[in-house]
N, C-alpha and C positions, 0 to 999 in steps of 0.2 A: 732891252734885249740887244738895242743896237749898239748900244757901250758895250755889254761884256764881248759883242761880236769883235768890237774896233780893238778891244784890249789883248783877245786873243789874239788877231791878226798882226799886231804891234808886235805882242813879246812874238811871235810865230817868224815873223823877219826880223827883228833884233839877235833873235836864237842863230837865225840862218846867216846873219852878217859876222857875226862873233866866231861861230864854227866853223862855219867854211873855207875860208885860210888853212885853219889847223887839219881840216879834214884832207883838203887839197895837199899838204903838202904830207899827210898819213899817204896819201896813195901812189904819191910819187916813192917816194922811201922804201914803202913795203908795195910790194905789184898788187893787184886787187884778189888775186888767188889766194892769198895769205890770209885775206882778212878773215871766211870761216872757220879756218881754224883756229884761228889768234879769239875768234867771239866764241869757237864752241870749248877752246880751253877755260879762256875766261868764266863762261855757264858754271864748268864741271869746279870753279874755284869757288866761285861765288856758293852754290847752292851743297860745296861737302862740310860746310863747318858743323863741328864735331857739337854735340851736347852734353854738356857741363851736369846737365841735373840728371841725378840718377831717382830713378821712380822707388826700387829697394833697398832700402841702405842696413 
């Protein structure tokens, strides 16, 4: 139990060492007001793809 805790916590700041730079310098670029729309664009991209399979053919 305490490995999977130590592996969690490992990838958990490896993740936050990696992104942070890149995130840091997302919010200098864009102001922080930006970013719900730019994530609820993103949502409405992510979840309209269209369906290929037709049920009646």
């Amino acid at each position: 139990m305490f490995v999977l805790l130590f592996f969690v916590l490992l990838i958990q700041f490896l993740t936050y060492w990696i992104f942070q730079p890149f995130v840091s310098f997302l919010e200098y670029v864009f102001s922080i007001r930006s970013f719900p729309l730019i994530g609820f664009v993103g949502l409405i991209f992510l979840f309209s793809a269209k369906d290929n399979k037709n049920i009646i053919k």
